[in-house]
N, CA, C and O atoms as a Maestro MAE file, in Angstrom:
{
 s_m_m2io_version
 :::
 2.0.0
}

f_m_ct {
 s_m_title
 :::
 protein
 m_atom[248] {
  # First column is atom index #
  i_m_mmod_type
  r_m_x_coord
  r_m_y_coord
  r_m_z_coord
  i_m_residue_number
  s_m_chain_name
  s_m_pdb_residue_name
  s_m_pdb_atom_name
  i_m_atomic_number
  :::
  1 25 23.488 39.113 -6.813 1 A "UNK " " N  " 7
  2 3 22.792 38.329 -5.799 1 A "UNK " " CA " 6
  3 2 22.386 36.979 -6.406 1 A "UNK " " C  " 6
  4 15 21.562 36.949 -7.319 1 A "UNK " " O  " 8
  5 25 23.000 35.757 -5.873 2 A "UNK " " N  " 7
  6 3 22.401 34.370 -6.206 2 A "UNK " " CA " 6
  7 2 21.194 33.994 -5.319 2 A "UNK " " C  " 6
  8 15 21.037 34.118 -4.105 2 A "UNK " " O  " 8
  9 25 20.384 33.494 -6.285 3 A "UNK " " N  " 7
  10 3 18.864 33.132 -5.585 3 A "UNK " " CA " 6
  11 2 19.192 31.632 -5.697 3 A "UNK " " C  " 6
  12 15 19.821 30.937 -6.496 3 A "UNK " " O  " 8
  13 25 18.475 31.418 -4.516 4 A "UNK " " N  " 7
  14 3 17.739 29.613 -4.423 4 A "UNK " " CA " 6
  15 2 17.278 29.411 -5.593 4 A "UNK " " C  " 6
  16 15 16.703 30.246 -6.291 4 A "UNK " " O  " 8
  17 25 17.607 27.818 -5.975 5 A "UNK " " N  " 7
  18 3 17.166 27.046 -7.024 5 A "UNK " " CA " 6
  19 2 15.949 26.952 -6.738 5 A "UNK " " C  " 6
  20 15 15.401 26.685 -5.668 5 A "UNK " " O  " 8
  21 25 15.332 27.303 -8.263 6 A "UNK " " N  " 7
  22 3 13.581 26.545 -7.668 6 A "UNK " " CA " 6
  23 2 13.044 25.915 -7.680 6 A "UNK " " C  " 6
  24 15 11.866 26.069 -7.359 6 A "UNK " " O  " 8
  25 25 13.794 24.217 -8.246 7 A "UNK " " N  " 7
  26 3 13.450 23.311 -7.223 7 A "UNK " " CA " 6
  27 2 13.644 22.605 -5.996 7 A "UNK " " C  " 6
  28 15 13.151 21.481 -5.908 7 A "UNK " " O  " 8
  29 25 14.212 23.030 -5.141 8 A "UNK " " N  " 7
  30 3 14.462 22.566 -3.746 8 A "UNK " " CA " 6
  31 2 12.855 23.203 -3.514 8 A "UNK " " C  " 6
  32 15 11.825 22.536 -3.423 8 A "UNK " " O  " 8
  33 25 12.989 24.685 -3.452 9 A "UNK " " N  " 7
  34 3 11.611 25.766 -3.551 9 A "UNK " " CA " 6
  35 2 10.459 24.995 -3.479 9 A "UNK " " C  " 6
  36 15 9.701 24.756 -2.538 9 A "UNK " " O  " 8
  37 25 10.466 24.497 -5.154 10 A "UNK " " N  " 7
  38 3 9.074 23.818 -5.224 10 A "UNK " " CA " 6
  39 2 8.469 22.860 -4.195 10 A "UNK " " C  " 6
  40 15 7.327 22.625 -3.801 10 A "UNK " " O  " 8
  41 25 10.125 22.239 -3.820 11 A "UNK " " N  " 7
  42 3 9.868 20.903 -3.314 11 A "UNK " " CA " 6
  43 2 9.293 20.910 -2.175 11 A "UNK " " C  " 6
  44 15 8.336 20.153 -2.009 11 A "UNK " " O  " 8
  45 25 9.819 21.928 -0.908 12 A "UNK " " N  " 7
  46 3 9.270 22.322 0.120 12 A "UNK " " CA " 6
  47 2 8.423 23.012 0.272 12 A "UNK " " C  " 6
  48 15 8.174 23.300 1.442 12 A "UNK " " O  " 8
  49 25 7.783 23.465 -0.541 13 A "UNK " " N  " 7
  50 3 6.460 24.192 -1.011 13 A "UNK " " CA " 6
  51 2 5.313 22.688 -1.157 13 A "UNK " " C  " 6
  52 15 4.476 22.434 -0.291 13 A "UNK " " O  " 8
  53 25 5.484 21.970 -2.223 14 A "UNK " " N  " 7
  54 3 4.782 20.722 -1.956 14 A "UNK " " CA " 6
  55 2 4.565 20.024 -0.929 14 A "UNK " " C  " 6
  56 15 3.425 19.682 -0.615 14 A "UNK " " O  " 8
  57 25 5.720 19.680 -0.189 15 A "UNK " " N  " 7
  58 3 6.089 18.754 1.218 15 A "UNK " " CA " 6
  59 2 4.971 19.606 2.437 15 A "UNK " " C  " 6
  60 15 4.162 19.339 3.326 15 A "UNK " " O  " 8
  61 25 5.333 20.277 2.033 16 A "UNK " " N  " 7
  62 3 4.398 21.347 3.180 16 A "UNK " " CA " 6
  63 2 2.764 21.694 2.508 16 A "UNK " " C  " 6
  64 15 1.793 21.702 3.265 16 A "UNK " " O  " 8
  65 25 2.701 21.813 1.868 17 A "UNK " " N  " 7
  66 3 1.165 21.785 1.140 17 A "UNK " " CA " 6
  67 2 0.420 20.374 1.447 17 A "UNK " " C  " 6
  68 15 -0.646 20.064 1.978 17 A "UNK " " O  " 8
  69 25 1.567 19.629 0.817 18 A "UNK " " N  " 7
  70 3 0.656 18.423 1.075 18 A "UNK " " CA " 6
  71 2 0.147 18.030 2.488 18 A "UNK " " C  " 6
  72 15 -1.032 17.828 2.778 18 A "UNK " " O  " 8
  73 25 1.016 17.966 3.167 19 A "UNK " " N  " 7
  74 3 0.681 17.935 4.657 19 A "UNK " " CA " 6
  75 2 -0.198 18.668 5.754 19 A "UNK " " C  " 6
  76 15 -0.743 18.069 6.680 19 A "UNK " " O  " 8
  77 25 -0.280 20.225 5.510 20 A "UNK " " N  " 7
  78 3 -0.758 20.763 6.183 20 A "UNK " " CA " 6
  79 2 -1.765 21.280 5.276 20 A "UNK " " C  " 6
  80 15 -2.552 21.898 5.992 20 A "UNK " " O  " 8
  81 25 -2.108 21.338 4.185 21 A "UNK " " N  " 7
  82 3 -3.132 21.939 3.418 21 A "UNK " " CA " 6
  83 2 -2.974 23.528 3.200 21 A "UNK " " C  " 6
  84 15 -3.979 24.233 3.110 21 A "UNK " " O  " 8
  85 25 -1.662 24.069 3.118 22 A "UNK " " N  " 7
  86 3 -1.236 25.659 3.211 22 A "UNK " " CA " 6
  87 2 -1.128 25.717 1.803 22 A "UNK " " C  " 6
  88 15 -0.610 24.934 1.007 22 A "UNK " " O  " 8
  89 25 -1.833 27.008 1.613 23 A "UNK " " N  " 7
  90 3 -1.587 27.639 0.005 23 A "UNK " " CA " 6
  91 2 -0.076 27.420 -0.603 23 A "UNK " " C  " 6
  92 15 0.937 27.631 0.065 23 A "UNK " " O  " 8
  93 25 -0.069 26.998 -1.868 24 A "UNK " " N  " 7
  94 3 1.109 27.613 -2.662 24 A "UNK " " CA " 6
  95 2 1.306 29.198 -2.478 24 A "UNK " " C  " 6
  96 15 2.515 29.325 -2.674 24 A "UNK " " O  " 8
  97 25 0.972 30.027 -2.304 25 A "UNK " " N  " 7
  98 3 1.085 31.285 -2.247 25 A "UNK " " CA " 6
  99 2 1.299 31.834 -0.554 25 A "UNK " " C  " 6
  100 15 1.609 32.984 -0.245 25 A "UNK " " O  " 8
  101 25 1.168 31.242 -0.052 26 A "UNK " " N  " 7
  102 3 1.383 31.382 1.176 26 A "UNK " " CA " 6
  103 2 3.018 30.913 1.833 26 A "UNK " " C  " 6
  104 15 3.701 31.490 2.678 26 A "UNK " " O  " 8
  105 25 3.331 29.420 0.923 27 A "UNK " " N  " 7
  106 3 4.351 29.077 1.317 27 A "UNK " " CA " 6
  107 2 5.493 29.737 0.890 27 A "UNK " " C  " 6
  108 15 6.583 29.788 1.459 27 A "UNK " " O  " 8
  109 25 4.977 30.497 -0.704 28 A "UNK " " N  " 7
  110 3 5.753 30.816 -1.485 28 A "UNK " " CA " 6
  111 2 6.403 32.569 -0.896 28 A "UNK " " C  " 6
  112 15 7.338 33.088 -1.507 28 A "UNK " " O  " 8
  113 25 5.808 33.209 0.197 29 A "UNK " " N  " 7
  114 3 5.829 34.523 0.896 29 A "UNK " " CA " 6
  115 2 6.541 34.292 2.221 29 A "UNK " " C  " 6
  116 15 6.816 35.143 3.067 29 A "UNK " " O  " 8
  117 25 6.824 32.805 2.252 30 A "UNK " " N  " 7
  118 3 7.576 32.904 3.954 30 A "UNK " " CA " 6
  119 2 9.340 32.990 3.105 30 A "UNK " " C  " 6
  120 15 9.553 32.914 1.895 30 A "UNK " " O  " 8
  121 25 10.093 33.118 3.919 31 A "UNK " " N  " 7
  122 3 11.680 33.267 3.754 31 A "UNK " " CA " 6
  123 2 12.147 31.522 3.966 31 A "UNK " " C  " 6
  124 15 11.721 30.638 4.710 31 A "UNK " " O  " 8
  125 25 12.965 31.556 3.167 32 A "UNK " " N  " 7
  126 3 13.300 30.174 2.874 32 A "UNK " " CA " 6
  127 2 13.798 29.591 4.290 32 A "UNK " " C  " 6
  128 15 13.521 28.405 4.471 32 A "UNK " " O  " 8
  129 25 14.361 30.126 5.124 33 A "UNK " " N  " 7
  130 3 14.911 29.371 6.720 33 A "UNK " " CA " 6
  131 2 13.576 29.042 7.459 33 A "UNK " " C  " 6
  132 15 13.533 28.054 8.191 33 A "UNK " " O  " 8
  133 25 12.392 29.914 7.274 34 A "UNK " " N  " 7
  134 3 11.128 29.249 7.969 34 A "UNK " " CA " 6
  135 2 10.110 28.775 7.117 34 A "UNK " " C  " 6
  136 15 8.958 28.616 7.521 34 A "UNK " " O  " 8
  137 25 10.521 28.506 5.795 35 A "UNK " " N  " 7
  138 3 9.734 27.351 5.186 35 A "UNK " " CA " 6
  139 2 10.594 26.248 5.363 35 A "UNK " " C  " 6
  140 15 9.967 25.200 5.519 35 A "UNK " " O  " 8
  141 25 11.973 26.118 5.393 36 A "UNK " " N  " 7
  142 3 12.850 24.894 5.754 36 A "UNK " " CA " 6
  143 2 12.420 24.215 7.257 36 A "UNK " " C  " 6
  144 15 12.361 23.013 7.518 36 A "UNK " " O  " 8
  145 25 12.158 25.291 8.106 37 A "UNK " " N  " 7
  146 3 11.632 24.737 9.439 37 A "UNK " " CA " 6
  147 2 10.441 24.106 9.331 37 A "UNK " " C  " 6
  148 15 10.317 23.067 9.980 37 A "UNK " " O  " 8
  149 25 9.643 24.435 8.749 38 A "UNK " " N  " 7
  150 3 8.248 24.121 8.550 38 A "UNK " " CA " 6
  151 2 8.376 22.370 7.844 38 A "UNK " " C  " 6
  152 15 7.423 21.592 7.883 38 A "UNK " " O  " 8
  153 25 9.466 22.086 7.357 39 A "UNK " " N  " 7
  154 3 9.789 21.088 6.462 39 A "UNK " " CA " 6
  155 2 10.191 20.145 7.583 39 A "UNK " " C  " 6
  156 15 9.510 19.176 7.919 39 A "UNK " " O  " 8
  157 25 11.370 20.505 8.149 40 A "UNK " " N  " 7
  158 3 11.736 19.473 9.275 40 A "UNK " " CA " 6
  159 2 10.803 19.115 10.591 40 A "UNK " " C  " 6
  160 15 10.958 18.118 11.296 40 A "UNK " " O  " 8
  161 25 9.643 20.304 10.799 41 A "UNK " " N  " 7
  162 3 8.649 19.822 11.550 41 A "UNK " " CA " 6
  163 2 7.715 18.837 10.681 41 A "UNK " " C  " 6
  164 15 7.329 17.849 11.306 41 A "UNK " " O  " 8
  165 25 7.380 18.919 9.633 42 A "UNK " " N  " 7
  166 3 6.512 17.553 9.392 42 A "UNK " " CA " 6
  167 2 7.281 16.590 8.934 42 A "UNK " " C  " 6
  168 15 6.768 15.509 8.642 42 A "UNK " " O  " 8
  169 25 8.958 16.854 8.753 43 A "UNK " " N  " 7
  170 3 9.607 15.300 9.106 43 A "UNK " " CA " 6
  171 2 9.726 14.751 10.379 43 A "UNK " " C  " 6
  172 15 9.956 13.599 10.746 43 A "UNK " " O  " 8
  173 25 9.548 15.684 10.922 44 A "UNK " " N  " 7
  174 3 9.635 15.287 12.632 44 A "UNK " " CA " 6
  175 2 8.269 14.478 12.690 44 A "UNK " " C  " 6
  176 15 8.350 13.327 13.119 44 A "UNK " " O  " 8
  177 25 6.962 14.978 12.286 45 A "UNK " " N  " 7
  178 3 5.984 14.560 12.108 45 A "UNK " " CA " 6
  179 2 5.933 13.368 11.503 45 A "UNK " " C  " 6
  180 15 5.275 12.614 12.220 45 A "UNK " " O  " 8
  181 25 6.396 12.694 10.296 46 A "UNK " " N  " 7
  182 3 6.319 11.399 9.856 46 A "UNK " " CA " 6
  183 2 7.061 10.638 10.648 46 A "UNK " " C  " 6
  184 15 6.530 9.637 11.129 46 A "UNK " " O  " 8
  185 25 8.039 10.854 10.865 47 A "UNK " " N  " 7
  186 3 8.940 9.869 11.827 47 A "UNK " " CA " 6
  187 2 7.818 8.944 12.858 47 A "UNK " " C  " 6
  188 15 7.367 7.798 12.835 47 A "UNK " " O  " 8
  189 25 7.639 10.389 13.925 48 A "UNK " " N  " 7
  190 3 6.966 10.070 14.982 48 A "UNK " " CA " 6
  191 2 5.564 8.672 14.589 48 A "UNK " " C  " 6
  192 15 5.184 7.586 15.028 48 A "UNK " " O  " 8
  193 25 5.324 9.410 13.768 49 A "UNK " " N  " 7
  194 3 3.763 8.208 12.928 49 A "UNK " " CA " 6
  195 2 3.967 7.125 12.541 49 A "UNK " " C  " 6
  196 15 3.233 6.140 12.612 49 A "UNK " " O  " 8
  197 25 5.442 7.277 11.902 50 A "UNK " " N  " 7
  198 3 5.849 5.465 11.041 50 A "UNK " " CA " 6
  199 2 6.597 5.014 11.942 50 A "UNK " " C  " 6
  200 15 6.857 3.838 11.689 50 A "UNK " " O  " 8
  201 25 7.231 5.478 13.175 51 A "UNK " " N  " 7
  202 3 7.940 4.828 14.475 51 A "UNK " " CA " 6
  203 2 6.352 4.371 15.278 51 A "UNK " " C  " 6
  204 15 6.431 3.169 15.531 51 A "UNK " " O  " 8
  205 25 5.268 4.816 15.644 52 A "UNK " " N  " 7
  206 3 4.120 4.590 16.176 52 A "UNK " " CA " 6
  207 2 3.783 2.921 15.040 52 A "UNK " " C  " 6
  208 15 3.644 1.715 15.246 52 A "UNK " " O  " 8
  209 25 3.787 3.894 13.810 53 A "UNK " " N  " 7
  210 3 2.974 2.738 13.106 53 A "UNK " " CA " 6
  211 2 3.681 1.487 13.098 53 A "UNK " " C  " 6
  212 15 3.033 0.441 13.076 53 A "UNK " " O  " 8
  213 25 5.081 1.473 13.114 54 A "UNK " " N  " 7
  214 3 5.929 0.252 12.965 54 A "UNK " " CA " 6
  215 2 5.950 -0.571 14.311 54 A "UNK " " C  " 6
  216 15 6.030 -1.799 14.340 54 A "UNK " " O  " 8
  217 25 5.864 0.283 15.479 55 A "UNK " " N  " 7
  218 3 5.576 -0.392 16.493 55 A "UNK " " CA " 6
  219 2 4.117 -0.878 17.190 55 A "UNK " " C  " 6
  220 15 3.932 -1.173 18.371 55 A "UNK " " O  " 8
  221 25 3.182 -0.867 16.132 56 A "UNK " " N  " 7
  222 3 2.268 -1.465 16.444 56 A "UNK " " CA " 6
  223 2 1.708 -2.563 15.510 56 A "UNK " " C  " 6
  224 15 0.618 -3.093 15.726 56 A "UNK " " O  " 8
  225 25 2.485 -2.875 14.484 57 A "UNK " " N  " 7
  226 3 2.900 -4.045 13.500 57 A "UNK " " CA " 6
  227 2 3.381 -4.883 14.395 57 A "UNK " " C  " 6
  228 15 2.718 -5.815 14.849 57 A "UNK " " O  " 8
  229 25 4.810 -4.571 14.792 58 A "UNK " " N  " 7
  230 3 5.629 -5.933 15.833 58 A "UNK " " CA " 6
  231 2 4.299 -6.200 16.613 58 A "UNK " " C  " 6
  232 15 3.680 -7.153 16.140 58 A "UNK " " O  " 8
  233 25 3.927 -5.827 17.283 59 A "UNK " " N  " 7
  234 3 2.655 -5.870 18.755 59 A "UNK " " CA " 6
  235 2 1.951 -6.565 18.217 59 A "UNK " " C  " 6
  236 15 1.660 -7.577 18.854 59 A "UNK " " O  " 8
  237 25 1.197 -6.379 16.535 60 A "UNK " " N  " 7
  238 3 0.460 -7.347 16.260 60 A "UNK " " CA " 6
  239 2 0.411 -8.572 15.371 60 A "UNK " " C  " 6
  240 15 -0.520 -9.324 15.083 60 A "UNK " " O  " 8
  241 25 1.964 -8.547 14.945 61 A "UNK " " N  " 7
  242 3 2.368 -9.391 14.664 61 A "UNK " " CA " 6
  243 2 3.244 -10.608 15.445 61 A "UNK " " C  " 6
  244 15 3.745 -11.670 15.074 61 A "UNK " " O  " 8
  245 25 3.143 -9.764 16.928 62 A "UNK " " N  " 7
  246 3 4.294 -10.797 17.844 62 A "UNK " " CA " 6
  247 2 3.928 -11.641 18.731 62 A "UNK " " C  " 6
  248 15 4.769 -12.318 19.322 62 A "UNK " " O  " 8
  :::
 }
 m_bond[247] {
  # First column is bond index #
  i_m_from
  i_m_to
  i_m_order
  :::
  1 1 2 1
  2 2 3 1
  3 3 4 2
  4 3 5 1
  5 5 6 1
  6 6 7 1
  7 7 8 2
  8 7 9 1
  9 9 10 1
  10 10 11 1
  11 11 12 2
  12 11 13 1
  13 13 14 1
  14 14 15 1
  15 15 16 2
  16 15 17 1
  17 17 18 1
  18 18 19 1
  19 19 20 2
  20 19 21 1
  21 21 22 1
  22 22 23 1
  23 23 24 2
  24 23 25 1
  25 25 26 1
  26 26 27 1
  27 27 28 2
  28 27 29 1
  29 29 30 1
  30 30 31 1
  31 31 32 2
  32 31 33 1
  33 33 34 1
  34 34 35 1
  35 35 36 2
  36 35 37 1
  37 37 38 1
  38 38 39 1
  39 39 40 2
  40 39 41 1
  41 41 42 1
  42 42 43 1
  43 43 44 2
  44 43 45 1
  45 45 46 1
  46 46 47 1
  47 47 48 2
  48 47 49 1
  49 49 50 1
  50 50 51 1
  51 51 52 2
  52 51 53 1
  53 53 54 1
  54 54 55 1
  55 55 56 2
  56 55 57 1
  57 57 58 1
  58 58 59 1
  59 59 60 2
  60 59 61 1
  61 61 62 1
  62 62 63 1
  63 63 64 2
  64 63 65 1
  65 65 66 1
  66 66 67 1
  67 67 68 2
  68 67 69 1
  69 69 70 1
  70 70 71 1
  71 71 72 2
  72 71 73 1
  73 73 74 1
  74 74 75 1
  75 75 76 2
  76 75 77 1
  77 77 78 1
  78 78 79 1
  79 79 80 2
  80 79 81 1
  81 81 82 1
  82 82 83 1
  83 83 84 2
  84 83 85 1
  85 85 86 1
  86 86 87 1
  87 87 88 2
  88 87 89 1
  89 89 90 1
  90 90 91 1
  91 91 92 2
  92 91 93 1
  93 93 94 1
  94 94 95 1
  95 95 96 2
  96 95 97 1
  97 97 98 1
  98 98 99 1
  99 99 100 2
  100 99 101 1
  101 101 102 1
  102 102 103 1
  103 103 104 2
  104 103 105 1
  105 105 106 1
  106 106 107 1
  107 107 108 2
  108 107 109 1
  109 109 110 1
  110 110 111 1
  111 111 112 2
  112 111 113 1
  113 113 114 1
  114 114 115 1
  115 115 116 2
  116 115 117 1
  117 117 118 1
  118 118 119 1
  119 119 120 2
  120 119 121 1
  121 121 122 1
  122 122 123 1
  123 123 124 2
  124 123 125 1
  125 125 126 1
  126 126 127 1
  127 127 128 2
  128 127 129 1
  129 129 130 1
  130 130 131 1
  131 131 132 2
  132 131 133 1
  133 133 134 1
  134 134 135 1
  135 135 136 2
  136 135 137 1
  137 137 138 1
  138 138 139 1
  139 139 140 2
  140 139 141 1
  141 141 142 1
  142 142 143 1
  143 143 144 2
  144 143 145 1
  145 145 146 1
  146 146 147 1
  147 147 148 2
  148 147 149 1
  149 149 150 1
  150 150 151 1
  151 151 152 2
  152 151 153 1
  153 153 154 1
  154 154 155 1
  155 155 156 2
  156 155 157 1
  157 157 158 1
  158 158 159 1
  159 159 160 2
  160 159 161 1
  161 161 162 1
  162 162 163 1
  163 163 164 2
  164 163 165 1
  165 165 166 1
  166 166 167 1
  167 167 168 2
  168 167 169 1
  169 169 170 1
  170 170 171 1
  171 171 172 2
  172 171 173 1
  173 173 174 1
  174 174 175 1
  175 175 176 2
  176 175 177 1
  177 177 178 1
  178 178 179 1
  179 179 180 2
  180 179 181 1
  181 181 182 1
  182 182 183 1
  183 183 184 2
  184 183 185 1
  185 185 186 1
  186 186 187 1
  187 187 188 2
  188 187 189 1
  189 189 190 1
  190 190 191 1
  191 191 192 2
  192 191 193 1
  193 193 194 1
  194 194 195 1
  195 195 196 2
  196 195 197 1
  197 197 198 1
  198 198 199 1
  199 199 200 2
  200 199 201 1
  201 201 202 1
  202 202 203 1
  203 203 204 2
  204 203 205 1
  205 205 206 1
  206 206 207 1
  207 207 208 2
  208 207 209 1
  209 209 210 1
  210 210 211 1
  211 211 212 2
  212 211 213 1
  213 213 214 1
  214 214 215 1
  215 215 216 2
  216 215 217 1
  217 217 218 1
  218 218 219 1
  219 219 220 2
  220 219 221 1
  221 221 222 1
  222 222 223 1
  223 223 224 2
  224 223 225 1
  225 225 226 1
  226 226 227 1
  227 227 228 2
  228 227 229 1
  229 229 230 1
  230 230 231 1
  231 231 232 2
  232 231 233 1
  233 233 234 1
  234 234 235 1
  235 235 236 2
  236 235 237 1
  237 237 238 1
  238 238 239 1
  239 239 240 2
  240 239 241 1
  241 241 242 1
  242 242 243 1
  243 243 244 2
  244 243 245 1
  245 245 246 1
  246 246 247 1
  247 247 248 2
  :::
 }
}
């Protein structure tokens, strides 16, 4: 049986800690397809914020 590298692991373990404030130990007990989801929802999440934030630069810069 080949296991996941553990740093991608770590990485989405961080990405997601940092953001939502969820234990290392918590992230580290979900299955890697719904900690990956958990990952693309708070990229979904930055997007949305730096598309907000960038469009309210032009507005106050225009």
């Amino acid at each position: 049986m080949v296991g996941y590298p553990l740093k991608p692991i770590y990485e989405e373990v961080a990405y997601i800690a940092y953001h939502f404030h969820w234990s290392p130990e918590l992230l580290m007990a979900m299955e890697h397809r719904e900690r990956q989801r958990w990952v693309e929802e708070v990229a979904e999440i930055n997007r949305r914020l730096n598309a907000e934030s960038e469009g309210g630069r032009e507005w106050m810069s225009g």
